[in-house]
N, C-alpha and C positions, 0 to 999 in steps of 0.2 A: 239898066239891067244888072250891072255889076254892084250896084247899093243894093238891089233887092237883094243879090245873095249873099253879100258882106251881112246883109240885116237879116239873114235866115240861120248862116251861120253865128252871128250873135246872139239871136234868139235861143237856138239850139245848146249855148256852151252856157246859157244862164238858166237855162232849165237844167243842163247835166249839174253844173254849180247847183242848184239850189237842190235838186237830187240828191247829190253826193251831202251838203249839207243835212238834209234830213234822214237819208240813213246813217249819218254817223252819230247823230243824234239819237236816233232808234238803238243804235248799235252799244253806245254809253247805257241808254236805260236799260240793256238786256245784259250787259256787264253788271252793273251796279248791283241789279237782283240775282244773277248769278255771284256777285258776290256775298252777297246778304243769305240763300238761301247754303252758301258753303259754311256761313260767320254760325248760322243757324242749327244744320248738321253738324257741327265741331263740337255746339253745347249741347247737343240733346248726345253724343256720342260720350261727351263727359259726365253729363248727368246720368247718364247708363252707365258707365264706370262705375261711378262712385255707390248709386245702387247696388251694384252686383258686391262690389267689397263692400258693401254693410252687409248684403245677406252672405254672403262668405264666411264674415266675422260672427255673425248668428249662429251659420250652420255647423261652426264650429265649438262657439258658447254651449251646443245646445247639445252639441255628441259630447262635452264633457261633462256634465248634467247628466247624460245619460250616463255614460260611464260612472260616473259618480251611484247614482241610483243603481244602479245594475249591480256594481260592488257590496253596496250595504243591502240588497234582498239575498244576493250569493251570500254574501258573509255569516257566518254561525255568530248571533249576539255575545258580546267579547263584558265581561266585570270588570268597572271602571276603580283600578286601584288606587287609594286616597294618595294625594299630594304628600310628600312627605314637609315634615315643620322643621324651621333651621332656630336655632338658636342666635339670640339678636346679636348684631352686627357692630365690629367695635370700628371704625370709623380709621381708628390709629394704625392698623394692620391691613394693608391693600392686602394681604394676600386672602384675610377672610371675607374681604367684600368681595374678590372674583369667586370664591368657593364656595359661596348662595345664589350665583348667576346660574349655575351650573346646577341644572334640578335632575334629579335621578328619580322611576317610578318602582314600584313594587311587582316584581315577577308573579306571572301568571302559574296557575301547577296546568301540568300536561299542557303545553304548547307543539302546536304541528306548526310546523313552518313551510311555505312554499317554497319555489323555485328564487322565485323575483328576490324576497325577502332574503333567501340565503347567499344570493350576490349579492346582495347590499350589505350583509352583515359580513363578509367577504373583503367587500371594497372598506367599509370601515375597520379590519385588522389591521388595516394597512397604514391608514389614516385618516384622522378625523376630516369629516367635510360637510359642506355645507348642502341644503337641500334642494339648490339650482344644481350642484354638482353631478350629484344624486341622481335626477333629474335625467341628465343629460346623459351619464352611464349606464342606466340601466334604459334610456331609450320609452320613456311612459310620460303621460302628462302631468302639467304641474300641479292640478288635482292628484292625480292618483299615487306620484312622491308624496306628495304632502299627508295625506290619508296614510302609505305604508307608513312613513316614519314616524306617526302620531301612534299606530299603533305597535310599532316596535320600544318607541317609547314608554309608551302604557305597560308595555307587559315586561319592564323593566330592561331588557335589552339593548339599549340603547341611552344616553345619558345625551339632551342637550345644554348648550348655550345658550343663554337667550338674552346676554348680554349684546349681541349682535344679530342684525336680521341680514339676509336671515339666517335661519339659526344654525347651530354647527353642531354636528351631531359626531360622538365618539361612541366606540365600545365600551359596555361596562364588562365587570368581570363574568357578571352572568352571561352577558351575551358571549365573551370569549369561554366560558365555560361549554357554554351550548353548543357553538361552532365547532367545539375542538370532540363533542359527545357526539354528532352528526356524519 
């Protein structure tokens, strides 16, 4: 009688045994996919990222576009004054080859100036600078610097650089003339 229950108890601890075996077994493959399905959620969390900052970068390409467009339908059609011509450059004299980098346009008659414009021309009494500076001082995008100082330029105003990018923009006399009649 006491072998039978030695051998019911054996029985019994190799059934728990092989139990415990198979749910630990069970327990591994429900880890492993629980791993996988986290490996899984990490890239599609990424791959949503990286979506979202492309259309970010869009929605932002695409309000400067707008702004760009929006300016030139506002804008009153502006006459594109000719380039002025330098006389050829002698090679032996650095100081005439910096004094053809530096291209100057022809003034507009009756110029209204706005607000933005007259800070810029403002910050340029002061000193010349560049059109990231620009930029960053009067708080507008790099479209929309770029666009004023093309046509502060135009309308003679403003003299750049263009030996250096980017370019570096100074007051000319007209424009301190203007400034100081304002």
């Amino acid at each position: 009688m006491e072998d039978l229950v030695t051998l019911a108890v054996l029985a019994l601890s190799a059934f728990f045994v092989a139990l415990s075996f198979g749910l630990l077994f069970r327990y591994k493959q429900v880890s492993q996919k629980i791993n996988d399905s986290a490996d899984l959620g990490r890239d599609l969390w990424g791959a949503l990222e990286q979506r979202l900052r492309k259309q970010d970068e869009r929605i932002l390409d695409m309000m400067g576009k707008f702004e760009v467009i929006q300016s030139r339908v506002s804008e009153k059609p502006m006459t594109r004054a000719p380039q002025p011509t330098f006389p050829p450059v002698s090679f032996e004299n650095p100081v005439s080859v910096m004094d053809t980098r530096v291209t100057v346009s022809r003034p507009e008659s009756r110029m209204i100036l706005d607000e933005t414009e007259l800070s810029v021309l403002k910050l340029l009494s002061v000193q010349p600078r560049s059109s990231v500076e620009i930029k960053e001082l009067i708080d507008r995008t790099r479209e929309h610097a770029a666009r004023l100082m093309k046509a502060l330029f135009d309308s003679g105003l403003v003299a750049r650089d263009t030996s250096k990018k980017p370019f570096v923009y100074r007051l000319t006399e007209t424009g301190r003339r203007y400034l100081s009649a304002s």
